[in-house]
N, CA and C atoms as an extended XYZ file, in Angstrom:
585
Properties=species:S:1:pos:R:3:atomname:S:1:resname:S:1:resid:I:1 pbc="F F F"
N        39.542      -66.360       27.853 N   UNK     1
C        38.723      -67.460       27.390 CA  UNK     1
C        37.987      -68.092       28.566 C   UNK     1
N        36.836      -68.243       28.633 N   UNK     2
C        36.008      -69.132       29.314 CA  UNK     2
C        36.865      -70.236       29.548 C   UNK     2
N        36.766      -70.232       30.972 N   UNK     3
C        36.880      -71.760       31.439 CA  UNK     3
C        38.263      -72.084       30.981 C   UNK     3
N        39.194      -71.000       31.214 N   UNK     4
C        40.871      -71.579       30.739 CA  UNK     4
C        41.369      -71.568       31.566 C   UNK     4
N        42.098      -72.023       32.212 N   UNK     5
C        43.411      -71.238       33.169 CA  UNK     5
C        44.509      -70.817       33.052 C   UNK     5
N        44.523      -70.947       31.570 N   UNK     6
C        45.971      -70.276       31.147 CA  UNK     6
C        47.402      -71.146       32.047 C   UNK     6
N        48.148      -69.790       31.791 N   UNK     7
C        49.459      -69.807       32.152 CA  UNK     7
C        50.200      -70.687       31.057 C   UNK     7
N        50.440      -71.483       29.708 N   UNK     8
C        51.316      -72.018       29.046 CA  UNK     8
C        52.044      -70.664       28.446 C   UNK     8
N        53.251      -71.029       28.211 N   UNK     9
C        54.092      -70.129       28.232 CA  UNK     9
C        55.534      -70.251       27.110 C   UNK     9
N        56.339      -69.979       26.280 N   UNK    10
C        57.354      -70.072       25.707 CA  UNK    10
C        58.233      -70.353       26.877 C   UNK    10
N        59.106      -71.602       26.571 N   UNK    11
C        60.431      -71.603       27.481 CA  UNK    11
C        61.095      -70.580       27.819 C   UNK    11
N        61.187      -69.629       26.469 N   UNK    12
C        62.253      -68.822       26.815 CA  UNK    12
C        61.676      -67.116       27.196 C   UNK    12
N        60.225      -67.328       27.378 N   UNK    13
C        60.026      -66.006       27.833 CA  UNK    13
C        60.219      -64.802       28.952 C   UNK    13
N        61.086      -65.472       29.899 N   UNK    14
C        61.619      -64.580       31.187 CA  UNK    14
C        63.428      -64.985       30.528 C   UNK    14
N        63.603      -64.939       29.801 N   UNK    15
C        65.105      -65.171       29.071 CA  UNK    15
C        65.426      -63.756       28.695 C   UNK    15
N        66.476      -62.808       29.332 N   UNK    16
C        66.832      -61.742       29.124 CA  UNK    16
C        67.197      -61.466       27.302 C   UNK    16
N        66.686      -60.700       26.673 N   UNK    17
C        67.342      -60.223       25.385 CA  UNK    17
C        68.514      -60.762       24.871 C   UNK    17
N        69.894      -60.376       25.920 N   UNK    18
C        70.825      -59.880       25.145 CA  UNK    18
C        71.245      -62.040       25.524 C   UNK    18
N        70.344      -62.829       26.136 N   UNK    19
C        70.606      -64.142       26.741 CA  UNK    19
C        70.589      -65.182       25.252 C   UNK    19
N        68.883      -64.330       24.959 N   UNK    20
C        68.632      -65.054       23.977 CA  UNK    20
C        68.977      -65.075       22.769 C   UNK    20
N        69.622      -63.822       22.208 N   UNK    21
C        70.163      -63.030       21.332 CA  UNK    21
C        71.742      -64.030       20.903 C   UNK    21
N        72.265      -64.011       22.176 N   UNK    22
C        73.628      -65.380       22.616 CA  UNK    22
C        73.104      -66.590       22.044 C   UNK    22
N        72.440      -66.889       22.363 N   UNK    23
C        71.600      -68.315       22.731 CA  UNK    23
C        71.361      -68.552       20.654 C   UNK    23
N        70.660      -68.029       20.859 N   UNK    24
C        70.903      -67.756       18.779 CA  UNK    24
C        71.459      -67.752       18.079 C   UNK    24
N        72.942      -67.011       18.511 N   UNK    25
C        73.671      -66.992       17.713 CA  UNK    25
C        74.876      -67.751       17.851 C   UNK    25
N        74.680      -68.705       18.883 N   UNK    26
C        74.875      -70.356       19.020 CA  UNK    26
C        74.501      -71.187       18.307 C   UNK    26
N        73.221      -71.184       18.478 N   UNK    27
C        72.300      -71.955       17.430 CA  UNK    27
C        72.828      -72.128       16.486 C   UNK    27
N        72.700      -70.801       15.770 N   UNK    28
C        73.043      -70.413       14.174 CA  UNK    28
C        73.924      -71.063       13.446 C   UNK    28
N        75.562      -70.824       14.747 N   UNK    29
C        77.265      -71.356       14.374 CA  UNK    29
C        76.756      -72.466       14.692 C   UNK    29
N        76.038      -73.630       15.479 N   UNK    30
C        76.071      -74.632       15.486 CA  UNK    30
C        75.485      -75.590       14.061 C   UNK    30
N        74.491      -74.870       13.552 N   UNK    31
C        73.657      -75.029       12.336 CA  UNK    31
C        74.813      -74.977       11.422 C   UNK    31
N        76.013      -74.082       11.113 N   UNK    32
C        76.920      -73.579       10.175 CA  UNK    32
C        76.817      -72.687        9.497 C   UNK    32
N        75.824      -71.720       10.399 N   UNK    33
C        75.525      -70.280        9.828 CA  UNK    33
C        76.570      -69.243       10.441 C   UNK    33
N        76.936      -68.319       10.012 N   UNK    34
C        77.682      -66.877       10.799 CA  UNK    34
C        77.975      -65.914        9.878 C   UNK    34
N        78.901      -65.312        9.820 N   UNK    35
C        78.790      -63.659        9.130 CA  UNK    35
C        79.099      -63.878        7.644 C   UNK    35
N        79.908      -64.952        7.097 N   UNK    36
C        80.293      -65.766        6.179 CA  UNK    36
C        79.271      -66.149        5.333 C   UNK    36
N        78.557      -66.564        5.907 N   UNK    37
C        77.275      -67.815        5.643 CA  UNK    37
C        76.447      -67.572        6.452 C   UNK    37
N        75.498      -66.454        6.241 N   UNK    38
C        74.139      -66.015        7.178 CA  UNK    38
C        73.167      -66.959        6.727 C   UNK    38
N        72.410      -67.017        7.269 N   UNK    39
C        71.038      -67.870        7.668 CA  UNK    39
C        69.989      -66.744        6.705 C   UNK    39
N        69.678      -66.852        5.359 N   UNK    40
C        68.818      -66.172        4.765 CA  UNK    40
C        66.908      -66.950        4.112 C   UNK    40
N        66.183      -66.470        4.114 N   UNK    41
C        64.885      -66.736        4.205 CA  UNK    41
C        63.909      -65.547        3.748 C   UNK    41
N        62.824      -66.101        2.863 N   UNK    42
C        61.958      -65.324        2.686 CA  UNK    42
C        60.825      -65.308        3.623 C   UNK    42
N        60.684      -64.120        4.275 N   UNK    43
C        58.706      -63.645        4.894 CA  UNK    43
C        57.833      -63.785        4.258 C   UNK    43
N        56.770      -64.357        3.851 N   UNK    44
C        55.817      -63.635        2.758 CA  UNK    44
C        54.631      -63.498        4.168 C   UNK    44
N        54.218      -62.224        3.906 N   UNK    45
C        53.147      -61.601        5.081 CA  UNK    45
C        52.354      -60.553        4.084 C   UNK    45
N        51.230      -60.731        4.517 N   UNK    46
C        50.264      -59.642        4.297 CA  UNK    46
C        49.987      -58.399        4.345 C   UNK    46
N        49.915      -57.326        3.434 N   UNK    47
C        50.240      -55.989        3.420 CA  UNK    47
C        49.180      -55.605        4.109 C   UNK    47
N        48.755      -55.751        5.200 N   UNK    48
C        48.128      -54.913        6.263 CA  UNK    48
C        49.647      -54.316        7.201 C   UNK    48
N        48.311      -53.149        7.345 N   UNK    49
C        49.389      -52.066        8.436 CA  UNK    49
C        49.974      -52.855        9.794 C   UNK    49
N        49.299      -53.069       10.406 N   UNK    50
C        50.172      -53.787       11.421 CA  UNK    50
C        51.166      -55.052       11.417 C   UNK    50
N        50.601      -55.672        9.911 N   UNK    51
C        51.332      -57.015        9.371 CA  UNK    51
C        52.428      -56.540        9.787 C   UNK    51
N        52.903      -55.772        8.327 N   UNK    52
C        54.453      -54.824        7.794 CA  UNK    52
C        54.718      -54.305        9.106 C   UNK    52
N        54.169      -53.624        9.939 N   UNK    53
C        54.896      -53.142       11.080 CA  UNK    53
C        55.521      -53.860       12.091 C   UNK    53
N        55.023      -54.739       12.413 N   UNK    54
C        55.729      -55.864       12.853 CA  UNK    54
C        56.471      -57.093       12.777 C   UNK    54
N        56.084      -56.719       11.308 N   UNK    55
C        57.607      -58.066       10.280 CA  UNK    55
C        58.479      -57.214       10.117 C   UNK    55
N        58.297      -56.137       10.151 N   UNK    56
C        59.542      -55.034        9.674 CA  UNK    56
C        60.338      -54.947       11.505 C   UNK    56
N        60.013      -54.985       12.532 N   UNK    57
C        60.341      -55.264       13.619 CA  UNK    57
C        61.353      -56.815       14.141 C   UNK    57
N        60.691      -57.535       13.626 N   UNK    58
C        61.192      -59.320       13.521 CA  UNK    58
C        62.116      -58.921       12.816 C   UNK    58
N        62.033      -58.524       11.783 N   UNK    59
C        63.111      -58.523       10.543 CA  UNK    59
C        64.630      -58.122       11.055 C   UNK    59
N        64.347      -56.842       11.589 N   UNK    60
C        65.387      -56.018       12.773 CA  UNK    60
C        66.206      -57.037       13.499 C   UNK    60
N        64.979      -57.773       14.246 N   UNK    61
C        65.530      -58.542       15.803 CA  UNK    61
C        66.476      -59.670       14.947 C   UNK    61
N        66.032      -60.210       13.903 N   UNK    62
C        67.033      -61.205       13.038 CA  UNK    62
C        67.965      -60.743       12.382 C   UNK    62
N        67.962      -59.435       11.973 N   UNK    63
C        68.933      -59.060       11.276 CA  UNK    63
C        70.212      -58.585       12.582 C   UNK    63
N        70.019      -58.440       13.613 N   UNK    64
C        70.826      -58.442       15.012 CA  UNK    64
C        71.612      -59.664       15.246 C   UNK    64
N        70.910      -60.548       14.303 N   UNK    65
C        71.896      -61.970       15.288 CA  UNK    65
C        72.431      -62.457       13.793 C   UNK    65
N        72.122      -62.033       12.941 N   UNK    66
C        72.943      -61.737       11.814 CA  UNK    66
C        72.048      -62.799       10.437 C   UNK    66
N        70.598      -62.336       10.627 N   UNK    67
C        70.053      -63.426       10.228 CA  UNK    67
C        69.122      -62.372        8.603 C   UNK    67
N        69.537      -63.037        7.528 N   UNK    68
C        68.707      -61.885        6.733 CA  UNK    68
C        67.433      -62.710        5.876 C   UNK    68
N        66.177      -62.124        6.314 N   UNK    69
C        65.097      -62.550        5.977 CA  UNK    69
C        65.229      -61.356        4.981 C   UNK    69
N        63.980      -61.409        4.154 N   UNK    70
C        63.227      -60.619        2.905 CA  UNK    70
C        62.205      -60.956        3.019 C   UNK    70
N        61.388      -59.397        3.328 N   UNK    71
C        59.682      -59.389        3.475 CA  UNK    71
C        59.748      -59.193        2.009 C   UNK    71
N        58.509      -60.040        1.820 N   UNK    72
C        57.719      -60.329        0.565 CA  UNK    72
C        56.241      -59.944        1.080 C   UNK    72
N        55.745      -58.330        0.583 N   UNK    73
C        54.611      -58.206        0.923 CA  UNK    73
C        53.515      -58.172       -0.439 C   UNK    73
N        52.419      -59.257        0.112 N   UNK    74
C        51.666      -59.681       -1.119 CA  UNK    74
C        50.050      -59.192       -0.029 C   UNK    74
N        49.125      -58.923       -1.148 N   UNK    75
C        47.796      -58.962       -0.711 CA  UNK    75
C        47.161      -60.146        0.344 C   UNK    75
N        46.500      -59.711        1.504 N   UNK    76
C        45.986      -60.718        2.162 CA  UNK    76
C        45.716      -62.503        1.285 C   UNK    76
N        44.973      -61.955        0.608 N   UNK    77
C        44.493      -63.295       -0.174 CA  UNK    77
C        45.712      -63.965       -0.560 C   UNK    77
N        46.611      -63.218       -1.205 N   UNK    78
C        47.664      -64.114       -2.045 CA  UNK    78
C        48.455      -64.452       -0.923 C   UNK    78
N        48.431      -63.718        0.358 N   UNK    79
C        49.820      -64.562        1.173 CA  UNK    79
C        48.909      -65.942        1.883 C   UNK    79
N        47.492      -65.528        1.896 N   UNK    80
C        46.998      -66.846        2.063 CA  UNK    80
C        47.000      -68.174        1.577 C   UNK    80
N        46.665      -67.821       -0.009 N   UNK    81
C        47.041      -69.006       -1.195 CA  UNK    81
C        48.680      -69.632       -1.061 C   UNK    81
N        49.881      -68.635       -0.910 N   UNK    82
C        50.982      -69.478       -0.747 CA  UNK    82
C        51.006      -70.339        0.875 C   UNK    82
N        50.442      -69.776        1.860 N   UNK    83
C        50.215      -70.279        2.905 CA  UNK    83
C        50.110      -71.509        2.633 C   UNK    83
N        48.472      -71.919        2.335 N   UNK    84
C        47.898      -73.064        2.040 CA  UNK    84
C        48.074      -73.905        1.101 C   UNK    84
N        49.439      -73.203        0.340 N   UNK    85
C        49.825      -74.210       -0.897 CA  UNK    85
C        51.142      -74.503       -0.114 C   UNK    85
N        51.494      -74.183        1.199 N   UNK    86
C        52.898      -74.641        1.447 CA  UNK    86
C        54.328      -74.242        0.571 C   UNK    86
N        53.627      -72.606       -0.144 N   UNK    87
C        54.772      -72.092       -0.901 CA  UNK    87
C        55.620      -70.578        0.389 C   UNK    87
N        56.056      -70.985        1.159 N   UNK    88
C        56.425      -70.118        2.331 CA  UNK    88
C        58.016      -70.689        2.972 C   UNK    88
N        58.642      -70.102        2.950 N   UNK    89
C        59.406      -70.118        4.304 CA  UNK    89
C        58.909      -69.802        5.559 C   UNK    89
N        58.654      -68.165        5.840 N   UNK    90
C        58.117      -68.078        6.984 CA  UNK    90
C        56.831      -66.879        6.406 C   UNK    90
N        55.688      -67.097        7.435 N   UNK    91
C        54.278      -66.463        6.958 CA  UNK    91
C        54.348      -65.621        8.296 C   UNK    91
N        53.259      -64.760        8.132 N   UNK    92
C        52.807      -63.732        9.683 CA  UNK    92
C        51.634      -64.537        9.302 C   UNK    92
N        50.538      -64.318       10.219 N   UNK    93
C        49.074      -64.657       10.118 CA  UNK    93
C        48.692      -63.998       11.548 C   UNK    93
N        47.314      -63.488       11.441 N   UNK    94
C        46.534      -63.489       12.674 CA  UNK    94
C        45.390      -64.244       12.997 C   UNK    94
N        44.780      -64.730       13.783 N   UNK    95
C        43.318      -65.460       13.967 CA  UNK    95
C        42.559      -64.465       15.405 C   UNK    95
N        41.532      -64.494       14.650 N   UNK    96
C        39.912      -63.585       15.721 CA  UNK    96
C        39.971      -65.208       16.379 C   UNK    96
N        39.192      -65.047       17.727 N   UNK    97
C        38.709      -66.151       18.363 CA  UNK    97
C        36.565      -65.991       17.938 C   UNK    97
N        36.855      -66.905       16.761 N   UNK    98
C        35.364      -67.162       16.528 CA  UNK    98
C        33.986      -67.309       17.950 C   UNK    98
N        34.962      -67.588       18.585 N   UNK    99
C        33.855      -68.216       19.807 CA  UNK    99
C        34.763      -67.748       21.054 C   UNK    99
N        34.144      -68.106       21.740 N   UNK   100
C        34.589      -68.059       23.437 CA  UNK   100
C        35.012      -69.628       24.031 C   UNK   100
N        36.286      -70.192       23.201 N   UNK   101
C        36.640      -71.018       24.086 CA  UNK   101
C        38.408      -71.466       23.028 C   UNK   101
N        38.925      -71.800       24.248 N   UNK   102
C        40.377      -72.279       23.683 CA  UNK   102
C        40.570      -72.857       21.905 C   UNK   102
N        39.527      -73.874       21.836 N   UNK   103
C        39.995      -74.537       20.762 CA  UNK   103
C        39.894      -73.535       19.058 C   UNK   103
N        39.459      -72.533       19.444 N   UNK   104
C        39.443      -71.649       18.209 CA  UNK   104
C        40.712      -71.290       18.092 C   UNK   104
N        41.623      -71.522       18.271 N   UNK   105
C        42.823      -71.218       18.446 CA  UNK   105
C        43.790      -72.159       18.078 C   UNK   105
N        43.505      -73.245       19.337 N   UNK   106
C        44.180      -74.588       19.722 CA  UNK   106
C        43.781      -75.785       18.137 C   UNK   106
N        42.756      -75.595       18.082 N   UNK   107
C        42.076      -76.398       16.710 CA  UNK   107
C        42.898      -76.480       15.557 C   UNK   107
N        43.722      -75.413       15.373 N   UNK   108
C        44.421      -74.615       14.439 CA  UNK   108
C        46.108      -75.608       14.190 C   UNK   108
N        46.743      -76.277       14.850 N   UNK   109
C        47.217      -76.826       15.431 CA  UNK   109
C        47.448      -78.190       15.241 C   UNK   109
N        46.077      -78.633       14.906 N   UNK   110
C        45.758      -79.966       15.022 CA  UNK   110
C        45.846      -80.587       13.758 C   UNK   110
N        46.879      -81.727       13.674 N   UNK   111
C        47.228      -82.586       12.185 CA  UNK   111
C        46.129      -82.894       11.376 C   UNK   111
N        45.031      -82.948       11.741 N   UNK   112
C        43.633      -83.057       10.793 CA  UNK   112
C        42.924      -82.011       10.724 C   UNK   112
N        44.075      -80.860       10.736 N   UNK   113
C        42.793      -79.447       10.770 CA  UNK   113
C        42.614      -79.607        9.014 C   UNK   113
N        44.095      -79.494        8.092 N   UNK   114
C        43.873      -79.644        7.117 CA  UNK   114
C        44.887      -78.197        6.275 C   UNK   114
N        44.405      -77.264        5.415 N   UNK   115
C        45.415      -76.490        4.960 CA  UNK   115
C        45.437      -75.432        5.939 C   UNK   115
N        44.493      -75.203        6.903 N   UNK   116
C        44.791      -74.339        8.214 CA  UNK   116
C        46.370      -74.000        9.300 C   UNK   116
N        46.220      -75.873        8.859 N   UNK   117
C        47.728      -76.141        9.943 CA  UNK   117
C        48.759      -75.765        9.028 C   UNK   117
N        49.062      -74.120        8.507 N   UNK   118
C        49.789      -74.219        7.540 CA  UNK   118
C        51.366      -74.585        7.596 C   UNK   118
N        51.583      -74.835        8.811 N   UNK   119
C        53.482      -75.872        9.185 CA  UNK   119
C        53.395      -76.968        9.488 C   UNK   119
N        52.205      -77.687        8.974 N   UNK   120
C        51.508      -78.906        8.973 CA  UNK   120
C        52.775      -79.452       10.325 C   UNK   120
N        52.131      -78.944       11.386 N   UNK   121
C        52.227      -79.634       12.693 CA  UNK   121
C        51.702      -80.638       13.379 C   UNK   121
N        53.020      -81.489       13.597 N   UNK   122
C        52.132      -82.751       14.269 CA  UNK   122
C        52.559      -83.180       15.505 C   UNK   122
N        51.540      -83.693       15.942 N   UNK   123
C        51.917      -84.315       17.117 CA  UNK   123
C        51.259      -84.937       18.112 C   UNK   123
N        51.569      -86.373       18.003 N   UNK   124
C        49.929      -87.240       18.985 CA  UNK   124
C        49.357      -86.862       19.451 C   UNK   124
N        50.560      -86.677       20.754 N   UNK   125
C        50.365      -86.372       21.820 CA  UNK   125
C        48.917      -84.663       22.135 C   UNK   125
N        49.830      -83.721       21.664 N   UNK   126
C        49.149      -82.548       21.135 CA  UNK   126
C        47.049      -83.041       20.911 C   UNK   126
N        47.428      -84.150       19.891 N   UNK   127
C        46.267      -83.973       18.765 CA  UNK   127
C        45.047      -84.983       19.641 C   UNK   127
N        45.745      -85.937       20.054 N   UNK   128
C        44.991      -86.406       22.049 CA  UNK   128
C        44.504      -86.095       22.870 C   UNK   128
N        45.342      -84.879       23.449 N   UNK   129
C        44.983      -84.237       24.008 CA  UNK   129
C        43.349      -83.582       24.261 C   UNK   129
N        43.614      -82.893       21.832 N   UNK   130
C        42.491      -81.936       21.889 CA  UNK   130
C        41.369      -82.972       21.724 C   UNK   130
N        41.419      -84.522       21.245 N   UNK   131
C        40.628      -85.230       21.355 CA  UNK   131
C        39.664      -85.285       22.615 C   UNK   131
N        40.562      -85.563       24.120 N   UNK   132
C        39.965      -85.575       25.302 CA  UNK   132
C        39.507      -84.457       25.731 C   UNK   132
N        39.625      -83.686       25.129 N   UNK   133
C        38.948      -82.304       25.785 CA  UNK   133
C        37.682      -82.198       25.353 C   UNK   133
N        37.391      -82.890       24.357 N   UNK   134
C        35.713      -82.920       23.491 CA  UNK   134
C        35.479      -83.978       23.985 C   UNK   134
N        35.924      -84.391       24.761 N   UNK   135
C        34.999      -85.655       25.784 CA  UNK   135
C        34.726      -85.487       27.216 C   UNK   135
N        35.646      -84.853       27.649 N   UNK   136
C        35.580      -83.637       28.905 CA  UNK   136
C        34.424      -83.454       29.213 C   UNK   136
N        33.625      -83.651       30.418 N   UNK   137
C        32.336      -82.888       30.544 CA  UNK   137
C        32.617      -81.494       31.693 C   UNK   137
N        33.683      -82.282       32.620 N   UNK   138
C        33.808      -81.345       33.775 CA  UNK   138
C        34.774      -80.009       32.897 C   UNK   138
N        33.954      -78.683       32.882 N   UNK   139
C        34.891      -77.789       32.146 CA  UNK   139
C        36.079      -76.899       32.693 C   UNK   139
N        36.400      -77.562       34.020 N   UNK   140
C        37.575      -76.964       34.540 CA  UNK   140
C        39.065      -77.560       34.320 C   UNK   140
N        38.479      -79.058       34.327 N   UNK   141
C        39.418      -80.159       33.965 CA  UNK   141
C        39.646      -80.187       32.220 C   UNK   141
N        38.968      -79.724       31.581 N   UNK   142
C        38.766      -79.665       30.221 CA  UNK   142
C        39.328      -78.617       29.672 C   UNK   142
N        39.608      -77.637       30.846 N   UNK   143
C        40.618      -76.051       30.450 CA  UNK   143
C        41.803      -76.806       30.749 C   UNK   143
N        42.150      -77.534       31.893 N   UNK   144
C        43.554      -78.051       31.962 CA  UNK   144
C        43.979      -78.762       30.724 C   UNK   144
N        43.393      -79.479       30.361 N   UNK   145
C        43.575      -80.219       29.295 CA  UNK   145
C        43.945      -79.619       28.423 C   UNK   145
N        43.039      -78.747       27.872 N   UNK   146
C        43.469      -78.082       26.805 CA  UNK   146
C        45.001      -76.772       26.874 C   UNK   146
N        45.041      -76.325       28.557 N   UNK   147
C        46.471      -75.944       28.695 CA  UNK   147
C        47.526      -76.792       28.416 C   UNK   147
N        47.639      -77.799       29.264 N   UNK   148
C        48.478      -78.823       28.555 CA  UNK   148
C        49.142      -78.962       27.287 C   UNK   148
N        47.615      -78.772       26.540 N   UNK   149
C        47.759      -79.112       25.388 CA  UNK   149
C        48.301      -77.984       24.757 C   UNK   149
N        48.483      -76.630       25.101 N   UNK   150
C        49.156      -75.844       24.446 CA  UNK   150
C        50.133      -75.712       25.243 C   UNK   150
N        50.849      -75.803       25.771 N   UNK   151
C        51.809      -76.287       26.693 CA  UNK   151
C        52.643      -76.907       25.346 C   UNK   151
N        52.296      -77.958       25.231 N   UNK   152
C        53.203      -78.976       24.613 CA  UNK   152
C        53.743      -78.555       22.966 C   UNK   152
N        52.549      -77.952       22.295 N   UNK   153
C        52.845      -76.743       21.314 CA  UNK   153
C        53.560      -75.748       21.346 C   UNK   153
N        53.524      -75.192       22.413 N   UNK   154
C        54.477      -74.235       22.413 CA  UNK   154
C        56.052      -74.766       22.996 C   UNK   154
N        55.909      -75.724       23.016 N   UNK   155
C        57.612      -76.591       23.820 CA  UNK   155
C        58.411      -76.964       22.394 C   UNK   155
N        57.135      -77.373       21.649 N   UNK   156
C        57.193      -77.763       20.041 CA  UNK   156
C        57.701      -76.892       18.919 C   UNK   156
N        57.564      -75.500       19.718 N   UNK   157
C        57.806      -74.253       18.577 CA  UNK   157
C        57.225      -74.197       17.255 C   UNK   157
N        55.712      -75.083       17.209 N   UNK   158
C        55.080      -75.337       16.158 CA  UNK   158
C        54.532      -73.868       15.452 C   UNK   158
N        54.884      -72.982       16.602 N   UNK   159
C        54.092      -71.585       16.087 CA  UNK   159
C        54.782      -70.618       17.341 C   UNK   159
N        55.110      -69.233       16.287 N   UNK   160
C        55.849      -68.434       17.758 CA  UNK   160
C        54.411      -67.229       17.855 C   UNK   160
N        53.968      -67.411       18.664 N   UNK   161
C        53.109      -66.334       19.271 CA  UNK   161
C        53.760      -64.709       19.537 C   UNK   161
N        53.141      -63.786       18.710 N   UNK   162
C        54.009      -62.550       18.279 CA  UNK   162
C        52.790      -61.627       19.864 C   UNK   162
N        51.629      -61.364       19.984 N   UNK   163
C        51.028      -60.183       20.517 CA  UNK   163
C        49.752      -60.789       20.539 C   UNK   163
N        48.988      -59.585       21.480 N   UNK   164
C        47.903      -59.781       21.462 CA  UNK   164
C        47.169      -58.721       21.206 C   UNK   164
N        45.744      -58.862       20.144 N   UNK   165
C        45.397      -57.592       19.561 CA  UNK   165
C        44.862      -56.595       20.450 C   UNK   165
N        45.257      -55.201       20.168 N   UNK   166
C        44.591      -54.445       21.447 CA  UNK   166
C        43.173      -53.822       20.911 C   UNK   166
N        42.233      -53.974       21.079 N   UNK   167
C        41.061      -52.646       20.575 CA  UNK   167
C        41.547      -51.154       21.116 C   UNK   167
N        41.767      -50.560       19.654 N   UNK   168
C        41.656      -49.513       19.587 CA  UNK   168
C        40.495      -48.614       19.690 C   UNK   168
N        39.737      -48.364       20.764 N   UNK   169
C        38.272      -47.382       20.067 CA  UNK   169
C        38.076      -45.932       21.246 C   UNK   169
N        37.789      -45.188       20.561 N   UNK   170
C        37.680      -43.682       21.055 CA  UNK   170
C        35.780      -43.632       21.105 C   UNK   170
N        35.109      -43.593       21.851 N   UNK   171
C        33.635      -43.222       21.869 CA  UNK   171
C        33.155      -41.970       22.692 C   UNK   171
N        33.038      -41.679       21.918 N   UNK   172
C        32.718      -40.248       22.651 CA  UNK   172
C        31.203      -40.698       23.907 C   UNK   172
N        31.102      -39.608       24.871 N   UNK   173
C        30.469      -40.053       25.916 CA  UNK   173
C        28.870      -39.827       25.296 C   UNK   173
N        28.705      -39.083       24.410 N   UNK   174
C        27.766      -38.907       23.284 CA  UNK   174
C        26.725      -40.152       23.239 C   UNK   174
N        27.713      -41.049       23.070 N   UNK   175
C        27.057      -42.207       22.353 CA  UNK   175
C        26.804      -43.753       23.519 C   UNK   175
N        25.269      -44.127       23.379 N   UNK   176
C        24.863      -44.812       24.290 CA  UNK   176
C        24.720      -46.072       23.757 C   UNK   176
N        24.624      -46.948       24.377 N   UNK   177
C        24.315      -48.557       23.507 CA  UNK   177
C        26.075      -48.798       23.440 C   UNK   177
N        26.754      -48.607       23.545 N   UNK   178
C        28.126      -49.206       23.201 CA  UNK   178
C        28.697      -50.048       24.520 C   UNK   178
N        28.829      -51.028       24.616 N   UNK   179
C        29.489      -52.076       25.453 CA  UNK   179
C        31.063      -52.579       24.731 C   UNK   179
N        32.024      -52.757       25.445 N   UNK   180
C        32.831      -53.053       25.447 CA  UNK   180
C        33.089      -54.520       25.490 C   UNK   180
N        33.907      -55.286       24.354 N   UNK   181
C        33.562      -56.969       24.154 CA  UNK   181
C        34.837      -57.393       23.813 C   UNK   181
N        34.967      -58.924       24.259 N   UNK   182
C        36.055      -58.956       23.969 CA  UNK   182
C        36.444      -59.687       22.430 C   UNK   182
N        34.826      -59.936       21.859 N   UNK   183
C        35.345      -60.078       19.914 CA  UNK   183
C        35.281      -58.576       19.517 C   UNK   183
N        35.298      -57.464       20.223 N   UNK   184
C        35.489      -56.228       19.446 CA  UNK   184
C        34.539      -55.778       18.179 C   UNK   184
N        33.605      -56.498       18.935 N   UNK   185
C        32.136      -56.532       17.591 CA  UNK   185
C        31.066      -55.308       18.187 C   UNK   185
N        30.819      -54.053       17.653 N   UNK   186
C        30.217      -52.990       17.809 CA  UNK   186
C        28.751      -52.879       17.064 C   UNK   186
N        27.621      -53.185       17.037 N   UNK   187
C        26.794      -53.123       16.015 CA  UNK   187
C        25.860      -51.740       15.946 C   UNK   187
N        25.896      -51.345       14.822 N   UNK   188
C        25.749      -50.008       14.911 CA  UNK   188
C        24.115      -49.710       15.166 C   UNK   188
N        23.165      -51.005       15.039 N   UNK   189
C        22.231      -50.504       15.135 CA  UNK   189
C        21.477      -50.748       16.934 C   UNK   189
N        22.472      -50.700       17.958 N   UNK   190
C        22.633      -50.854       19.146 CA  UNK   190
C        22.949      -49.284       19.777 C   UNK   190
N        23.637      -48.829       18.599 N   UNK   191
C        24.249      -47.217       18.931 CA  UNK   191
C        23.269      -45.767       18.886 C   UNK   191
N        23.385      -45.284       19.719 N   UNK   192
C        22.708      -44.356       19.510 CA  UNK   192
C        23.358      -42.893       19.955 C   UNK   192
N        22.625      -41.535       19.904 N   UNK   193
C        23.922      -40.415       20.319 CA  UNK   193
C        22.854      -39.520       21.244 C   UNK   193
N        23.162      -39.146       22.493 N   UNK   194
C        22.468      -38.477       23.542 CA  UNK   194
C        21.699      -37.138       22.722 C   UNK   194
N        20.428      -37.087       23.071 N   UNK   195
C        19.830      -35.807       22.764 CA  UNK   195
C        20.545      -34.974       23.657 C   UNK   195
């Protein structure tokens, strides 16, 4: 992203596996969950291929600490509608970055986004933050800000950040006009194929 500096981070992301795996299944017995009385929950996620492939992965890592979810796979649209009707335990979702800057993301987040914020997350502090950053002129200080500000979201566990999408594309050397982007937007009438 333009003008970010990154680095916000999950607490527990340099936390060895088998640490956090412990660490969980602490949690869990502390909650009054264990082999007796598992911790059960519905997924509802979207039947795209990579959705299912990677809720079916989560599903695994919870079912390890003795935790049993049930994927509920419904059509994009419909896992959207329970989304935004707040009929979910837990959802997958992905977001494109519309633009080239943090808050396409960070916006998402924010207690007045509306049925977007679908774990209707709140938090002043957070929602302040993204206030001062649209008042920001200097845009280096205005990336801090907005780190911060996801900083404090992610301390919040308002949302667990699963991956980042990779472009997949094979172009043969054939073909001229093709630039490499990072919205992964190809337009075909840019393309052309070597005489």
């Amino acid at each position: 992203m333009a003008n970010y500096p990154g680095g916000p981070t999950v607490f527990w992301a340099k936390t060895p596996l088998i640490q956090r795996q412990a660490d969980a299944r602490r949690l869990l017995a502390e909650a009054g969950y264990g082999p007796d009385h598992p911790l059960t929950f519905e997924a509802k996620i979207p039947n795209s291929p990579d959705t299912v492939l990677i809720s079916q992965a989560i599903q695994a890592d919870w079912a390890a600490i003795g935790v049993q979810a049930r994927l509920v796979q419904n059509e994009g649209q419909i896992a959207f509608v329970s989304y935004r009707n707040r009929d979910f335990d837990v959802g997958a979702m992905s977001w494109y970055a519309d633009f080239n800057d943090p808050v396409t993301f960070l916006s998402l987040m924010k207690s007045d986004t509306g049925a977007q914020n679908y774990g209707d997350y709140k938090n002043p502090i957070y929602d302040a933050l993204l206030n001062a950053s649209d008042h920001e002129p200097n845009a280096a200080k205005r990336g801090e800000i907005l780190a911060e500000a996801e900083q404090i979201m992610l301390n919040d566990e308002a949302m667990i950040p699963l991956y980042y999408l990779v472009g997949r594309n094979l172009v043969s050397p054939k073909i001229t006009g093709w630039v490499d982007n990072v919205e992964n937007f190809h337009r075909a009438r840019w393309l052309c194929v070597k005489k």
